[in-house]
Z-matrix of the N, CA and C atoms (Angstrom, degrees):
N
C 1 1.447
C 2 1.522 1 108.81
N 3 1.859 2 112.09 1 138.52
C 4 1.343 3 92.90 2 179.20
C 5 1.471 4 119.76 3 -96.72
N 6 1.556 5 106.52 4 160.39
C 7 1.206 6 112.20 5 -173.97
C 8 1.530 7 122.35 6 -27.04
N 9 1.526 8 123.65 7 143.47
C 10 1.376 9 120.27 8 172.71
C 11 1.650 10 107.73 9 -120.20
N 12 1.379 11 90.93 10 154.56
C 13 1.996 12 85.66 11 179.02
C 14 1.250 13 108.69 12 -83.08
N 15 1.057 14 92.37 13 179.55
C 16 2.196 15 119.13 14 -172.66
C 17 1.673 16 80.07 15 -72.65
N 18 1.716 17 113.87 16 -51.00
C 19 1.397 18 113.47 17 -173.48
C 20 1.651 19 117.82 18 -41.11
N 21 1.144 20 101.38 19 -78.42
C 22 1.267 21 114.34 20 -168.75
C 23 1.845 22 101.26 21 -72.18
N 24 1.058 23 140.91 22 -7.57
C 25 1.673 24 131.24 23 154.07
C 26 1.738 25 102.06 24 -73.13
N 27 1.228 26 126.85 25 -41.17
C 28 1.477 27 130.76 26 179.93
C 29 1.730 28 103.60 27 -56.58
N 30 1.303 29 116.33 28 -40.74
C 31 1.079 30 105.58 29 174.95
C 32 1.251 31 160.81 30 -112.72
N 33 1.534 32 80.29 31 9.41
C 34 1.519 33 119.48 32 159.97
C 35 2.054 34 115.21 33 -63.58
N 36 1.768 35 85.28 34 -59.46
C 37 1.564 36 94.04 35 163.47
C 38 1.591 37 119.39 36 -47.96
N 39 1.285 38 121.39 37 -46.37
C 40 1.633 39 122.43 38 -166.55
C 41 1.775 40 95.16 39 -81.09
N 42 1.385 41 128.02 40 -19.13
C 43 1.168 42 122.11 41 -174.95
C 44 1.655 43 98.37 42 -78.88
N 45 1.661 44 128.14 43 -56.37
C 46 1.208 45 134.33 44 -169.10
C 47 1.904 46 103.90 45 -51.33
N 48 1.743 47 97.24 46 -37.90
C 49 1.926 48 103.46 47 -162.67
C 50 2.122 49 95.00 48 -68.02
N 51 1.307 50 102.38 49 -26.16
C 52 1.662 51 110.48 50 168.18
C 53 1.570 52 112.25 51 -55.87
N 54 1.114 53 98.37 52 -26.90
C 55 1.588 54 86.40 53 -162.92
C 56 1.495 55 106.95 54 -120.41
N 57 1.481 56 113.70 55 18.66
C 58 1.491 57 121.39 56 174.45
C 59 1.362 58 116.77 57 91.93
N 60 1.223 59 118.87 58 6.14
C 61 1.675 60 126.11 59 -175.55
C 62 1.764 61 84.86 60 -95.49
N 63 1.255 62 112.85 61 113.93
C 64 1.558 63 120.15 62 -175.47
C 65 1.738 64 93.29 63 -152.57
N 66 1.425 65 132.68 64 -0.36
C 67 1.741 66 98.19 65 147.65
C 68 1.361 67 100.23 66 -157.37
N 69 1.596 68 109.11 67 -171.75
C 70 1.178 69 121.31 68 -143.76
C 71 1.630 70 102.81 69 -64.07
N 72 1.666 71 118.75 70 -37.19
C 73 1.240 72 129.45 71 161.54
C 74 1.670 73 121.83 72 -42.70
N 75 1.084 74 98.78 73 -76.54
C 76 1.807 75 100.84 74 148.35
C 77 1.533 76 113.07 75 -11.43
N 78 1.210 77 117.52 76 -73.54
C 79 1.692 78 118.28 77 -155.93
C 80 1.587 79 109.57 78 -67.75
N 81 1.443 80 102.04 79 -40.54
C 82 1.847 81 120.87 80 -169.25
C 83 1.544 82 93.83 81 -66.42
N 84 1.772 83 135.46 82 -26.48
C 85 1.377 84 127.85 83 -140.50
C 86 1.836 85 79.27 84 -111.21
N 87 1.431 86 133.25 85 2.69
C 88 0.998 87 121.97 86 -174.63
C 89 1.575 88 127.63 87 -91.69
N 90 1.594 89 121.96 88 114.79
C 91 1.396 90 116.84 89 -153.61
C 92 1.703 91 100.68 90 -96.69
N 93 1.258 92 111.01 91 175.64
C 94 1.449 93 119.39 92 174.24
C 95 1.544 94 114.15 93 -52.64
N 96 1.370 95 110.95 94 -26.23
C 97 1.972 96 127.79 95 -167.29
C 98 1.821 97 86.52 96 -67.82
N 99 1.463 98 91.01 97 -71.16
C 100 1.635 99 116.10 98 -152.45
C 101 1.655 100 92.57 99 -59.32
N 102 0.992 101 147.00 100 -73.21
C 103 1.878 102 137.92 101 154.72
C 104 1.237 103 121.31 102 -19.98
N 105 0.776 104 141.41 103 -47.66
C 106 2.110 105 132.74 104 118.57
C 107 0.905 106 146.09 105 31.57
N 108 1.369 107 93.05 106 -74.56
C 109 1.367 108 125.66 107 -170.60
C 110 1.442 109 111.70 108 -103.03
N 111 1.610 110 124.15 109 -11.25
C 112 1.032 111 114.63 110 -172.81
C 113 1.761 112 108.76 111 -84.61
N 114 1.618 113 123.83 112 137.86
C 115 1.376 114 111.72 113 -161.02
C 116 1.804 115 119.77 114 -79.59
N 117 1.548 116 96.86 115 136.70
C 118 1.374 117 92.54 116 -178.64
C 119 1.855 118 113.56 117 74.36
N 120 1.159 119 82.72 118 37.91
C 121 1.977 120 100.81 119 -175.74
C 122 1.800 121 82.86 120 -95.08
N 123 1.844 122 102.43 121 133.09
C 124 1.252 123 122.16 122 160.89
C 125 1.288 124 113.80 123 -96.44
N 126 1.583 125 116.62 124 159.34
C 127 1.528 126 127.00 125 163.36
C 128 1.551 127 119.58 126 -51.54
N 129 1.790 128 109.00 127 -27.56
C 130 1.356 129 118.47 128 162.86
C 131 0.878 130 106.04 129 -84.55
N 132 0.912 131 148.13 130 -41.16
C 133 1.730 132 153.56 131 -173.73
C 134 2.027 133 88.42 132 -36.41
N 135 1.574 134 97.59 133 -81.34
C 136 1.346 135 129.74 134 -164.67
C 137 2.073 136 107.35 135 -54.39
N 138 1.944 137 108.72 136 -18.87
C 139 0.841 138 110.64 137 163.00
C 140 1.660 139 120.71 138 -77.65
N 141 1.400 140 120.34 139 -25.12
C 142 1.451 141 153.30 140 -178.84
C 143 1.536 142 94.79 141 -65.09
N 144 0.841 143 112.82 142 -71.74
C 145 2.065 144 128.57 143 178.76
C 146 1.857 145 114.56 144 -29.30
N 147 1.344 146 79.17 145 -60.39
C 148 1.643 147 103.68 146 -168.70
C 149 1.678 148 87.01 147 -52.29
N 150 1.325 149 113.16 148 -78.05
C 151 1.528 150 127.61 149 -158.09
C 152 1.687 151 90.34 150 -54.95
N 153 0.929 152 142.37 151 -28.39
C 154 1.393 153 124.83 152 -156.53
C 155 2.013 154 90.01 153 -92.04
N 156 0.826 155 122.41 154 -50.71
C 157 1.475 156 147.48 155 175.44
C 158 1.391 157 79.32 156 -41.96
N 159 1.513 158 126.03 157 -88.99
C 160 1.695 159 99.82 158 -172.78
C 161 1.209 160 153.12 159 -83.13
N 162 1.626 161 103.46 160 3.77
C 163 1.006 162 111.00 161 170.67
C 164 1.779 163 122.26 162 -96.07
N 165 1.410 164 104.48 163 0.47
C 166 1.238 165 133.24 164 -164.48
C 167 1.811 166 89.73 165 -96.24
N 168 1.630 167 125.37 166 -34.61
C 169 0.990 168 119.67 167 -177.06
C 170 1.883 169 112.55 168 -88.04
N 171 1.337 170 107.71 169 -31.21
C 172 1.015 171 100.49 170 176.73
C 173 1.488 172 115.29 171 -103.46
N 174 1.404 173 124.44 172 31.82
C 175 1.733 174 142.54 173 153.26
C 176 1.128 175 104.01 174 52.04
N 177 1.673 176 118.17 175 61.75
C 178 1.146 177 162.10 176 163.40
C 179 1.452 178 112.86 177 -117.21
N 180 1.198 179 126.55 178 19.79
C 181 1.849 180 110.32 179 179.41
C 182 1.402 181 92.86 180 -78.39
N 183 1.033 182 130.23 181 -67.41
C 184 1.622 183 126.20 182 -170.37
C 185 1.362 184 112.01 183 -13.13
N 186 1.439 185 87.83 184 -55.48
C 187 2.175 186 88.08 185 179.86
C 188 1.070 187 116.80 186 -86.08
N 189 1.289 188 109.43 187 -17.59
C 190 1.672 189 96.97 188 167.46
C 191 1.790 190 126.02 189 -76.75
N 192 1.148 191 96.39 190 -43.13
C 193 1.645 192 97.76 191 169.37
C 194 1.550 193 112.95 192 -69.25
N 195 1.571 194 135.44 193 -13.80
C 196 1.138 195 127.88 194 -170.32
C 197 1.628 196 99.47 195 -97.18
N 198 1.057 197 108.29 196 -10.46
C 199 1.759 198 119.58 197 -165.64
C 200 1.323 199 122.28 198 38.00
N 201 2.090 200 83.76 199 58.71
C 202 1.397 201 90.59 200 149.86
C 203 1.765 202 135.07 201 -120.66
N 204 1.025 203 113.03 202 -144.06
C 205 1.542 204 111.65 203 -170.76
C 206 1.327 205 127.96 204 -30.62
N 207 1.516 206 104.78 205 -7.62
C 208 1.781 207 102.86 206 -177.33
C 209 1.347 208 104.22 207 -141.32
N 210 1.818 209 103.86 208 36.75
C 211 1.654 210 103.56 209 169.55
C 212 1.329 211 89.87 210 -95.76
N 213 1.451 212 98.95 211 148.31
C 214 1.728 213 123.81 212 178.06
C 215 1.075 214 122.92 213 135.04
């Protein structure tokens, strides 16, 4: 996958905190339907999701949003 910015992960996050996705429980409980539905959701957006979802599960967001050693 290619690289994503700090930008566009920042605003993916402030788009999800819009729509009530505000913690880590939140993000993991989020299905393909419910990402959907959220308005003005991009294919990056939905690429943003995924990565946060696993790196959020394996307690790695830090490095993933800082883009470091365990973004990807």
């Amino acid at each position: 996958m290619a690289n994503i910015s700090f930008q566009q992960k920042t605003k993916t996050i402030v788009k999800l905190a819009e729509n009530g996705i505000t913690s880590e429980k939140d993000l993991q409980n989020l299905t393909i339907d419910s990402i959907l539905n959220i308005p003005n959701i991009t294919m990056q957006d939905i690429a943003v999701i995924a990565q946060l979802q696993k790196h959020t599960k394996d307690n790695k967001l830090y490095s993933y949003i800082a883009g470091g050693e365990q973004n990807g």
